[in-house]
TORKELO-563414 format. One record per atom (N, C-alpha, C): residue in three letters; x, y, z. Coordinates in steps of 0.02 Angstrom, whole numbers, padded with zeros to 5 digits, always signed. Layout:
BEGIN
ALAXYZ;...
***
This chain:
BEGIN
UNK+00520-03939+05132;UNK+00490-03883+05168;UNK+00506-03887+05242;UNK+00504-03947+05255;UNK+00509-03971+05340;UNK+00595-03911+05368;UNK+00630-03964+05310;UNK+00700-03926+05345;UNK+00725-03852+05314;UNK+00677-03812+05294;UNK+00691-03735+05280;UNK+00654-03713+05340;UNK+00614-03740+05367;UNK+00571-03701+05432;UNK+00612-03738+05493;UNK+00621-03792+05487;UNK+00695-03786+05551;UNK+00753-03744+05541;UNK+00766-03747+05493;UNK+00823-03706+05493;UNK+00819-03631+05493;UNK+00746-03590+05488;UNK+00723-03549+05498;UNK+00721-03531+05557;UNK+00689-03592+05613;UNK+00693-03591+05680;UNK+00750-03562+05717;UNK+00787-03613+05714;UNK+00860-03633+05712;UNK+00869-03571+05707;UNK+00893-03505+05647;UNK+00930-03452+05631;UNK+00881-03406+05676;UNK+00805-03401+05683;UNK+00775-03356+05750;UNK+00808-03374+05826;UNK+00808-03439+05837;UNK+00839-03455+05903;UNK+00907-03403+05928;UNK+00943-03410+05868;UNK+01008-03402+05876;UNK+01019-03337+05877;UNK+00984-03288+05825;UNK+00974-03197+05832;UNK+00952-03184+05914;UNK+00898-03231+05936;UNK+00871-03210+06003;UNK+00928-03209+06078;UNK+00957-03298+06064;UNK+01024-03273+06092;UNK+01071-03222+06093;UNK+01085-03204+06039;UNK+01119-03145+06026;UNK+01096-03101+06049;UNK+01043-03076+06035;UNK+01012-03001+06062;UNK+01022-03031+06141;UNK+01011-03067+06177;UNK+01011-03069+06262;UNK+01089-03078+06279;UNK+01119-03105+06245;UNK+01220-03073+06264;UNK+01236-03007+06269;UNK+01199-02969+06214;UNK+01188-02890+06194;UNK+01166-02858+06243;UNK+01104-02881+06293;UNK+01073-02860+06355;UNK+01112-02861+06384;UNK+01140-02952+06418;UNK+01188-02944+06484;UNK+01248-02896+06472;UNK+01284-02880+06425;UNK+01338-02845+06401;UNK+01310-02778+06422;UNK+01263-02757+06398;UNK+01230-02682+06417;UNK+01231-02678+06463;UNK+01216-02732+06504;UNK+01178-02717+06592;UNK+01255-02707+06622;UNK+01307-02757+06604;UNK+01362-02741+06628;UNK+01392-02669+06634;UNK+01402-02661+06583;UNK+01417-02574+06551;UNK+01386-02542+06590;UNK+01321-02533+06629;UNK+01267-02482+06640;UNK+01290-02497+06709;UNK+01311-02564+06747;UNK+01341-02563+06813;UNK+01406-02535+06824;UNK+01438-02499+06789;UNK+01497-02486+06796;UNK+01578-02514+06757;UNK+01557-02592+06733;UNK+01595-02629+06727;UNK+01628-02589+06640;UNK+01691-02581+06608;UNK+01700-02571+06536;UNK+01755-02636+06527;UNK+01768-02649+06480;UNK+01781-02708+06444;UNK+01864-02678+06441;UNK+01908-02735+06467;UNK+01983-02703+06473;UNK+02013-02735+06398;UNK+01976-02769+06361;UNK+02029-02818+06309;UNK+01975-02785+06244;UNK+01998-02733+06214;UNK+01970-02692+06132;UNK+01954-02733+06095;UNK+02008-02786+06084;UNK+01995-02825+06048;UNK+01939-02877+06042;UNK+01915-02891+06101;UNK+01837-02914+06118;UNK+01777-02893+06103;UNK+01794-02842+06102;UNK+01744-02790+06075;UNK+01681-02798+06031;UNK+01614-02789+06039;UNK+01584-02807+05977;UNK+01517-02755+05960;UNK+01497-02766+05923;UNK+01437-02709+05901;UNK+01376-02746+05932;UNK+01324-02720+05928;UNK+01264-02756+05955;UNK+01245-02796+05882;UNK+01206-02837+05908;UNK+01186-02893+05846;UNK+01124-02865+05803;UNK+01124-02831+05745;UNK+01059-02828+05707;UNK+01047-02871+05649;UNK+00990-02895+05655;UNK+00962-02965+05631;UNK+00960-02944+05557;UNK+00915-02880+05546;UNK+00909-02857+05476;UNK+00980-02827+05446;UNK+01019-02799+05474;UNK+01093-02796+05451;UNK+01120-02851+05429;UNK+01118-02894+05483;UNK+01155-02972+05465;UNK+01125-03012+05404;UNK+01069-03005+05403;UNK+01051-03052+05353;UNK+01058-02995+05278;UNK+01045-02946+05276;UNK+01057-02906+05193;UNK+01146-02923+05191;UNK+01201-02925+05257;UNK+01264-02922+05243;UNK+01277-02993+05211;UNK+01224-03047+05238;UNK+01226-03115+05210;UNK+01213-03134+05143;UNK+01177-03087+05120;UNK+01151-03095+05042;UNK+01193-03054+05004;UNK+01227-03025+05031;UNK+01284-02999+04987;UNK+01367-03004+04998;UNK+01373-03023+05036;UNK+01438-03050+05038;UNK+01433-03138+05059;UNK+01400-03163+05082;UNK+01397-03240+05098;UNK+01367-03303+05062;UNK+01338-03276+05033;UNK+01278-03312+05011;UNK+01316-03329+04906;UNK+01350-03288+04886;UNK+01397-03294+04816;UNK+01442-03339+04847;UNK+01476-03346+04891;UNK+01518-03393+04911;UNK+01484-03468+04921;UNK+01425-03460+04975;UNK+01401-03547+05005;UNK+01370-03561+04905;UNK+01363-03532+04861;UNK+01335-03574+04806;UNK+01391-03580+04768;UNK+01442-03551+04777;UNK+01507-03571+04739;UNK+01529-03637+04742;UNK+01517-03658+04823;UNK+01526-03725+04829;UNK+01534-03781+04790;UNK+01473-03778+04752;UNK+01461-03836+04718;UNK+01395-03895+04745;UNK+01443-03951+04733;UNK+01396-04004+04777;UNK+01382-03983+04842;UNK+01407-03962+04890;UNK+01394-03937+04951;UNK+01407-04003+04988;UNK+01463-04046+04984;UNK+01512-04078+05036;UNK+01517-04063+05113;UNK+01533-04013+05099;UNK+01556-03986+05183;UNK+01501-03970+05216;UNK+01448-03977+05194;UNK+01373-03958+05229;UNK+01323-04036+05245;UNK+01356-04086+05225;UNK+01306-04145+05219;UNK+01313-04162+05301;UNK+01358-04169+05318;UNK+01382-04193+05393;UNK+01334-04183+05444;UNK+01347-04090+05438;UNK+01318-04068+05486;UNK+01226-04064+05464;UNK+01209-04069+05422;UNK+01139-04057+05417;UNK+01090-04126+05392;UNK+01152-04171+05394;UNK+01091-04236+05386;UNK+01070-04272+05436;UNK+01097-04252+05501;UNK+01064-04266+05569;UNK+00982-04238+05558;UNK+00998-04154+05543;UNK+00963-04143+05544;UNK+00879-04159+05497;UNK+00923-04173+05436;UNK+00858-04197+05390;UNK+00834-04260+05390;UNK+00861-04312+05451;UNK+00842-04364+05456;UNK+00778-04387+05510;UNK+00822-04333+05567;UNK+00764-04302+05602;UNK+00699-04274+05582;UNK+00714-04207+05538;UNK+00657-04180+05505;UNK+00600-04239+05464;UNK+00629-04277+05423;UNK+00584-04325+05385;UNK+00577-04373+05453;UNK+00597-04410+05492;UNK+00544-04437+05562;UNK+00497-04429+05568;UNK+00500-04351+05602;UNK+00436-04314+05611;UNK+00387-04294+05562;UNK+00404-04294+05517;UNK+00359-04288+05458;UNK+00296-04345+05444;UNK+00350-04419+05453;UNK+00344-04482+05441;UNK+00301-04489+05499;UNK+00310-04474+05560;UNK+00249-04499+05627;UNK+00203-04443+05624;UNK+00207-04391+05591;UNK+00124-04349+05575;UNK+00096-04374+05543;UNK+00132-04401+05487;UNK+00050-04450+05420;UNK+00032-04493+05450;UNK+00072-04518+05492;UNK+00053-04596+05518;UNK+00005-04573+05576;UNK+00017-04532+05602;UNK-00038-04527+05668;UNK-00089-04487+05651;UNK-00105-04454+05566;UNK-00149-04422+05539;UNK-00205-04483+05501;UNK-00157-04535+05484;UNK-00169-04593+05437;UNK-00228-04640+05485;UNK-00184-04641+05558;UNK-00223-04656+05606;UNK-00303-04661+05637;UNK-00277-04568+05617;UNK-00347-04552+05648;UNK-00402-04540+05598;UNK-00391-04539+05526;UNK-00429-04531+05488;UNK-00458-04608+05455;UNK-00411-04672+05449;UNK-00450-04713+05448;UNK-00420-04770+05458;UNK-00444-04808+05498;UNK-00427-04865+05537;UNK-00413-04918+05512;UNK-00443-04930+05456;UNK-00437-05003+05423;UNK-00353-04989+05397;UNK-00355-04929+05353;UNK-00291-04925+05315;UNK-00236-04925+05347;UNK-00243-04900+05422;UNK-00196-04864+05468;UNK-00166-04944+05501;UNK-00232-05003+05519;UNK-00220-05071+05547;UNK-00135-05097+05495;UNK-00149-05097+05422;UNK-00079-05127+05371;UNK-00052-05084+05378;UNK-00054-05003+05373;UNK+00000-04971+05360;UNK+00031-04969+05417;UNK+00013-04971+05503;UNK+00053-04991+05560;UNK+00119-05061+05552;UNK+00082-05104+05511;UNK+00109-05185+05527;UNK+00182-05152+05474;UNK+00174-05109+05423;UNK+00231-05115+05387;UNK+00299-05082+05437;UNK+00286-05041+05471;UNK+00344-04994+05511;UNK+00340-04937+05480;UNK+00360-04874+05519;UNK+00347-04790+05502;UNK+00437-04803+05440;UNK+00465-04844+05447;UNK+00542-04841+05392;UNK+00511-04870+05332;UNK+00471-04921+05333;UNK+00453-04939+05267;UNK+00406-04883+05233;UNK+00366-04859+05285;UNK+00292-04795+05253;UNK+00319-04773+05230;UNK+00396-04730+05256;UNK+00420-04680+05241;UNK+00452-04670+05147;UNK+00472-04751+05154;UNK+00499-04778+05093;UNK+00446-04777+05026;UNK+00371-04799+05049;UNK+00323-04817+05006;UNK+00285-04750+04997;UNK+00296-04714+05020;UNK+00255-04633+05014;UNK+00274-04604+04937;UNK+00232-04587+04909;UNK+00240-04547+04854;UNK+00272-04483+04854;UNK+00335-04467+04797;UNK+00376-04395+04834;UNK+00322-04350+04832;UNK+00330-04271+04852;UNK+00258-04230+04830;UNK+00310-04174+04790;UNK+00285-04155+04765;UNK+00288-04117+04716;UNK+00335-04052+04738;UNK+00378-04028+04704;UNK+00423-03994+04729;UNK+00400-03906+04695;UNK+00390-03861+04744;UNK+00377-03792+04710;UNK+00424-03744+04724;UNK+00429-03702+04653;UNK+00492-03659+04671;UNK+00466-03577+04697;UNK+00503-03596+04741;UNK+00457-03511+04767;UNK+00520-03448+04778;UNK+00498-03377+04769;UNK+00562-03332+04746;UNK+00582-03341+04818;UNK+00641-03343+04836;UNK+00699-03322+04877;UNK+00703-03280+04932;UNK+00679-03237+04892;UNK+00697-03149+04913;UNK+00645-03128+04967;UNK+00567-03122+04952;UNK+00531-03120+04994;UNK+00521-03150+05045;UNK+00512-03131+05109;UNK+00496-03156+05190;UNK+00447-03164+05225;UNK+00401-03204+05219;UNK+00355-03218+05240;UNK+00350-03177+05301;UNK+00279-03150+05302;UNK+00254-03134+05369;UNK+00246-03143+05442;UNK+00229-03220+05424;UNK+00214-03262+05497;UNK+00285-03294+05495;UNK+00297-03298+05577;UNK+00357-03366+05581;UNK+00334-03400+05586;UNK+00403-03461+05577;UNK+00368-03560+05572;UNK+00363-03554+05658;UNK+00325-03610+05683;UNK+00309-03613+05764;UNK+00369-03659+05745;UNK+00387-03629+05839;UNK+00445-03664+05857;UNK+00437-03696+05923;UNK+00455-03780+05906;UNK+00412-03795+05972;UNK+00488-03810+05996;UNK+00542-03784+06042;UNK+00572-03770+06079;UNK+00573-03737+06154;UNK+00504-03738+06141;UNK+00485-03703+06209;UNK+00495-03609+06223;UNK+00463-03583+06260;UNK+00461-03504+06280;UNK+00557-03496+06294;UNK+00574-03431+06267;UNK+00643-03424+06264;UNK+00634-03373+06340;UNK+00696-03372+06365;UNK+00690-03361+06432;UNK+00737-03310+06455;UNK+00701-03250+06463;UNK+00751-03198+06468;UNK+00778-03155+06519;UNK+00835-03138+06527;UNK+00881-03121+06584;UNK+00842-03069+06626;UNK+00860-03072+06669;UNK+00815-03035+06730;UNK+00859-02969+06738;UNK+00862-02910+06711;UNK+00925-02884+06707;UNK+00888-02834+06770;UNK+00841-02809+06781;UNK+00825-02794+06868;UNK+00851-02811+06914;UNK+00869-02883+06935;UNK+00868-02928+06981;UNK+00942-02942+06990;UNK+00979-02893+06973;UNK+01056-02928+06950;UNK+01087-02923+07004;UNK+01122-02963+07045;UNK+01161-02944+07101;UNK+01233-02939+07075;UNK+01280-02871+07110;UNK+01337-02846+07103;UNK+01392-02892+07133;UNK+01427-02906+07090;UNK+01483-02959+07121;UNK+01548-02902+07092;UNK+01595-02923+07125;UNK+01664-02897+07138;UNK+01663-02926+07047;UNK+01697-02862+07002;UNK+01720-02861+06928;UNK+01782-02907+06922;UNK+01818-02960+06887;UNK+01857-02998+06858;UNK+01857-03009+06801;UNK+01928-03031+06774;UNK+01911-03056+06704;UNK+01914-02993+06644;UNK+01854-02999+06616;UNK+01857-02974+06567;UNK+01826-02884+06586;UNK+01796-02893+06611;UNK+01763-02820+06627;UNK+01800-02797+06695;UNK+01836-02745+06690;UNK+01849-02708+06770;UNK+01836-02649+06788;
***
């Protein structure tokens, strides 16, 4: 569960970037500036477009895969991380709820707890539907371009 709500995170983070490239790009445009190379060119980013275009053209492919090889690399940083943090919430829940147990289960190390924990139970839930609430994302307040405040510099590059 841990690493579907990071990676949930993770795929909000990354739409939000997008939409604020989409801004500065606008704000450019609206100063005068047009884009000399076509081929650069791009549409604005829609989140709900992208993801129905993902479930139908992307998503038959990433399960074609198979074992999913080419995905372990990059995402077992991440699930190693994810189970950490998992591992120092029981322990600092274990803590505070009772002391005697928390005194041995400290002396063993949060790598051995992690080891001696019982798996929990795995539930299959449909796919398709999108939960209401997002997962909190503790990454901190996302921080967005001041497109008021923009001072005009001489055009180069890509925009003239």
């Amino acid at each position: 569960m841990g690493m579907s709500l990071a990676l949930q995170c993770q795929v909000r983070e990354l739409a939000t970037l997008l939409r604020m490239k989409d801004l500065e790009i606008q704000d450019y445009q609206e100063s005068g500036a047009t884009l000399s190379r076509d081929r650069l060119k791009t549409e604005p980013f829609e989140e709900k477009s992208f993801l129905e275009q993902f479930m139908v053209e992307k998503l038959p492919e990433v399960c074609s895969v198979g074992d999913g090889r080419a995905f372990v690399t990059d995402l077992q940083n991440l699930y190693v991380a994810v189970t950490r943090q998992e591992g120092q919430v029981r322990q600092q829940h274990q803590n505070a709820g009772d002391p005697q147990t928390s005194s041995s289960a400290s002396s063993q190390g949060p790598d051995s707890q992690l080891l001696n924990q019982p798996e929990e139970p795995v539930f299959s839930a449909p796919s398709l539907p999108v939960p209401d609430r997002e997962p909190p994302c503790t990454s901190g307040p996302v921080k967005r371009p001041q497109l008021s405040k923009v001072k005009r510099k001489k055009l180069r590059g890509l925009f003239s």
